[in-house]
N, C-alpha and C positions, 0 to 999 in steps of 0.2 A: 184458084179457090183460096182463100181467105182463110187460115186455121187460127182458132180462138181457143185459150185455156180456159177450162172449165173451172167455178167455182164451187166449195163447200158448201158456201153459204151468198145469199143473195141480200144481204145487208150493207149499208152503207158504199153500196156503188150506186157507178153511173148507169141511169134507165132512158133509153132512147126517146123520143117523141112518138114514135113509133110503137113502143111495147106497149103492150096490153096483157092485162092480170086474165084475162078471162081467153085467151088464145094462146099467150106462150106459157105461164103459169110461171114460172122464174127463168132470171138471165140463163139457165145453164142451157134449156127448152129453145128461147129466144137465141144463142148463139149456134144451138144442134151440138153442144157437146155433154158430156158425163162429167159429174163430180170427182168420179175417179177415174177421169180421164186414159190413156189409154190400155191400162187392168178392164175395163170394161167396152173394149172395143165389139165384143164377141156377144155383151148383153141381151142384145134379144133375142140369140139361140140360148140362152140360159145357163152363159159360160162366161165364168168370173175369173182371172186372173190372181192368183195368191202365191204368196211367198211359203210350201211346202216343203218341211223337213224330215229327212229320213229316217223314221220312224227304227229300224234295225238294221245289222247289218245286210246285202244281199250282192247276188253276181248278177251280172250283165249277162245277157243271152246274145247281144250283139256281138259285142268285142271280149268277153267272159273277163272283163276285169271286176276287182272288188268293190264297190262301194260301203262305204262306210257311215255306220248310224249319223243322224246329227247334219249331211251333208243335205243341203238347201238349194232346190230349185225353185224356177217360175214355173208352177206347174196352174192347168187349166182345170178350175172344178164345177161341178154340176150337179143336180139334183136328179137320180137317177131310180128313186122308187121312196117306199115308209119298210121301216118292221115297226107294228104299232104302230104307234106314234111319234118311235123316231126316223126322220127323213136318213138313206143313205144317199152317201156321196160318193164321185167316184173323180179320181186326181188323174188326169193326162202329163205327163212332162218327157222331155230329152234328156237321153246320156249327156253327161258332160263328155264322153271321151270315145262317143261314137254316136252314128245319124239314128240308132234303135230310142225308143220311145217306150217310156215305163206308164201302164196303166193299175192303179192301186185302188181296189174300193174298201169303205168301211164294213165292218161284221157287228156292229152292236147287241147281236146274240152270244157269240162267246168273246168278247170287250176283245177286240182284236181287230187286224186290217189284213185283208186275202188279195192275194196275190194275184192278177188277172193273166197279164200280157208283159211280155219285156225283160222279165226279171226272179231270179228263187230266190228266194229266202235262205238267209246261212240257220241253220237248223241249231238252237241253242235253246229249246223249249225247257222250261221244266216243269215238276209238278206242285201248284203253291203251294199244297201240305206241307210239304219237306222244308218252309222257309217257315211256316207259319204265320200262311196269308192265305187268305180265303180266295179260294177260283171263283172263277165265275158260276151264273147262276142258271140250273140247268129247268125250266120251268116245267118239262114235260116229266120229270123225279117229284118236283116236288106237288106235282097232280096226280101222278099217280099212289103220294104216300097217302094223300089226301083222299083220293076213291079206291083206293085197294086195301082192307084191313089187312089180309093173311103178310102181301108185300109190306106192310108198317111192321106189323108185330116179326118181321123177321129182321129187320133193319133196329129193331129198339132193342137186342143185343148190343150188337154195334156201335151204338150210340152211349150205351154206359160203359163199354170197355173204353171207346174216345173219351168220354167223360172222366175216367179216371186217369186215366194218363195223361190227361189234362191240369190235373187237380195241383200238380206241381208246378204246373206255369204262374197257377191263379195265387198261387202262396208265394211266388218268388214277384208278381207283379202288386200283390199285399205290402211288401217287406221294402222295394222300391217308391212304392206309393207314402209307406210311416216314414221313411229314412228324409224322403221330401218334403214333410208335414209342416217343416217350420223353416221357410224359405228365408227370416233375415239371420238363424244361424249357416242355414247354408251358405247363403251369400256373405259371409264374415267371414268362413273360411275359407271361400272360393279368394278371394279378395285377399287374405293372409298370404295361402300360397304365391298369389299372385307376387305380390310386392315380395316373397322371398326369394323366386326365382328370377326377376327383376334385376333382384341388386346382386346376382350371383351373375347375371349375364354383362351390366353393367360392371363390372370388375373384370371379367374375361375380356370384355372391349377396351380396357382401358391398358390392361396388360398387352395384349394386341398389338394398341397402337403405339404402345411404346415399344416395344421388338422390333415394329414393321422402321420406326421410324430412327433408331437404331443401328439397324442392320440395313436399312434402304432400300424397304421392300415394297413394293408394290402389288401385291399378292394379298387375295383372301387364306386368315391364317385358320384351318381345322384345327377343332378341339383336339386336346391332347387325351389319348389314349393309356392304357395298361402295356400294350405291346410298345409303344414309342417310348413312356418312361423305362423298361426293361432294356430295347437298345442302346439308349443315351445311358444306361448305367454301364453296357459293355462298352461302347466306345471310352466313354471315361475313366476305365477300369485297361483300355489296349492302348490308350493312345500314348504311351511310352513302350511299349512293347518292340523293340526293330526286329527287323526283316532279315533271312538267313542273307542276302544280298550287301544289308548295311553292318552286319555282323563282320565278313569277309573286308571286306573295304576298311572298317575299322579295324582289324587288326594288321592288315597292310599297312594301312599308318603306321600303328604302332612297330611294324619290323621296319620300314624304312626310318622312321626317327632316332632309333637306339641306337648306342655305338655298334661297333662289331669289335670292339675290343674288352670283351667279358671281363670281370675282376677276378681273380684269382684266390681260391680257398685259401682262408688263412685259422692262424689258431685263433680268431676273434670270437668264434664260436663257442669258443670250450668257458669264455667269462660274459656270454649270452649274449652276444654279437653287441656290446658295448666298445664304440667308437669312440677315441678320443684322440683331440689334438693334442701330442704329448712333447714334452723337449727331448729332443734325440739323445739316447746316451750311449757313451761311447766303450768298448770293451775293452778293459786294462789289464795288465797283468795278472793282477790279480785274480781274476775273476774265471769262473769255468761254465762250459757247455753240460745245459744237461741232453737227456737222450731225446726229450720233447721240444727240441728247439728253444729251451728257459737259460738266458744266463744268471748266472745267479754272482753276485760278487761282494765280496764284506767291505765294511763302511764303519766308519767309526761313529755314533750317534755325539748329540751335544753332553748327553748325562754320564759318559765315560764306557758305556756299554757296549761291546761288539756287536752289532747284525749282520746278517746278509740281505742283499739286494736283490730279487729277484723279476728279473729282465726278461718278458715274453717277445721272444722273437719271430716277425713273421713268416720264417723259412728257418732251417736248419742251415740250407747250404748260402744263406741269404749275407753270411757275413763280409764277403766277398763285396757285395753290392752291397751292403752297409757303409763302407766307405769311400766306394762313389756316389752315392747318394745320402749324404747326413740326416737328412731332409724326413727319413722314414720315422714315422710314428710308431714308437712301442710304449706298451704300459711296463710302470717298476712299482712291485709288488713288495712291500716289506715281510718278512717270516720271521718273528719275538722268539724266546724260549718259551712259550706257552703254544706254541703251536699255529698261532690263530695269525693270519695273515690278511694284511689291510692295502689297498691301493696307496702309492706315493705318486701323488701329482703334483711335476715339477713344469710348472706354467712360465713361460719367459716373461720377466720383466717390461708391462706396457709401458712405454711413453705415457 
């Protein structure tokens, strides 16, 4: 047997010798197939093939797994009675994830779809008051306000206290309504903002791509925060800070590198630890030991004047090794008849 695709449309094709307008009526008749070829395999039991989507969440009664709103089957649908004048339907389809078979019909009474066969509904109702959306419309209330006075006039309380707690919706949808009144200043400053947050984001991108391209990143870079500027202030504020570990290490250096040969207290102290390279001098007859290790010896000046010499030595018992060693530095201190006593620095003649 011979299968032929069915056309939408019976225009501009080829018509046999054969056809006739008044026996097949179009190509689709003339070949025995359907326009919507095989969705309407099922057509003359009055069963259409449609691509149905899950209207809410619900569980399988088969395999009890989840399904979720949104998820789309080939479900089979039919014409299955009226309310009124609107026809209901009623949707046949397969688990995706088991051989159970979900049957779903319409409720056009309370704007809803009931649950037949195959499947429950995950329970997530609410009541539209509470969002402020109007339910559904219940016809046998509103016939009965309509032939029952004593049931009206008990319900028309109710209706004015709704009404007034209403009253500030109606004021706040007033104030929304003026605020929108003059839509090219709206749009001027919808438009302002826009272009300011623009060039604020275009600058973060360009900052961006100069860090990424910098530091040789590859990386989508997040906005910078309050908490990230506060850390990078700590690290910047530790990052000479060392570690009890490099503390120890560094003073280990420091005692391997010294001598181990300490220098010895001298009276350098007592003229405020003033060092100098002085010419050795040498102790002559003349001259005597005071008790603080000072020799002191007289000198004749150029102006005819006697003074004494006063020679800080750095040991008392150091005179011994004063003359094995020339070499030692002492200062010579002059002492006037006025008391007042000046350094004598006798520097050796440079080349």
């Amino acid at each position: 047997m011979q299968v032929t695709m069915g056309e939408r449309k019976g225009q501009n094709f080829y018509y046999p010798p054969d056809f006739n307008y008044k026996k097949h009526k179009n190509l689709n008749h003339y070949h025995g197939t359907h326009a919507l070829r095989e969705r309407a395999s099922k057509i003359k039991e009055g069963i259409l093939v449609i691509r149905f989507e899950m209207p809410f969440n619900v569980w399988c009664l088969g395999c009890n797994n989840h399904v979720g709103m949104g998820v789309r089957y080939n479900a089979e649908k039919k014409k299955i009675g009226m309310y009124y004048t609107t026809p209901l339907y009623e949707f046949r389809m397969k688990c995706h994830l088991c051989d159970n078979y979900f049957v779903i019909r319409t409720d056009p009474k309370n704007f809803d779809y009931e649950m037949v066969e195959g499947l429950r509904r995950q329970d997530k109702r609410f009541d539209p008051s509470d969002v402020d959306n109007l339910g559904a419309v219940d016809r046998t209330f509103q016939q009965k306000l309509a032939g029952d006075a004593m049931f009206k006039a008990e319900h028309q309380k109710d209706d004015k206290k709704k009404a007034e707690d209403n009253e500030h919706q109606i004021e706040k949808l007033e104030r929304i309504k003026q605020r929108d009144r003059n839509a090219y200043d709206m749009n001027c400053e919808l438009r302002r903002q826009f272009r300011y947050q623009k060039k604020i984001l275009n600058e973060q991108r360009a900052a961006d791509d100069e860090l990424k391209q910098r530091l040789s990143l590859n990386i989508d870079l997040m906005p910078s925060t309050s908490e990230d500027q506060k850390m990078a202030n700590r690290i910047l504020r530790l990052k000479d800070v060392k570690s009890h570990d490099e503390h120890r290490e560094e003073e280990r250096q420091k005692i391997e590198n010294e001598s181990i040969f300490r220098p010895s207290a001298s009276r350098k102290d007592t003229i405020k630890g003033i060092r100098l390279k002085l010419k050795p001098v040498q102790r002559d007859a003349g001259s005597k030991l005071d008790l603080n290790g000072i020799i002191i010896k007289k000198c004749k000046p150029s102006h005819g004047e006697i003074k004494e010499e006063i020679v800080l030595d750095d040991d008392v018992n150091g005179l011994a090794e004063e003359k094995a060693a020339p070499e030692t530095s002492r200062a010579i201190i002059e002492k006037t008849d006025d008391t007042s006593i000046s350094a004598l620095v006798d520097y050796e003649d440079s080349d």
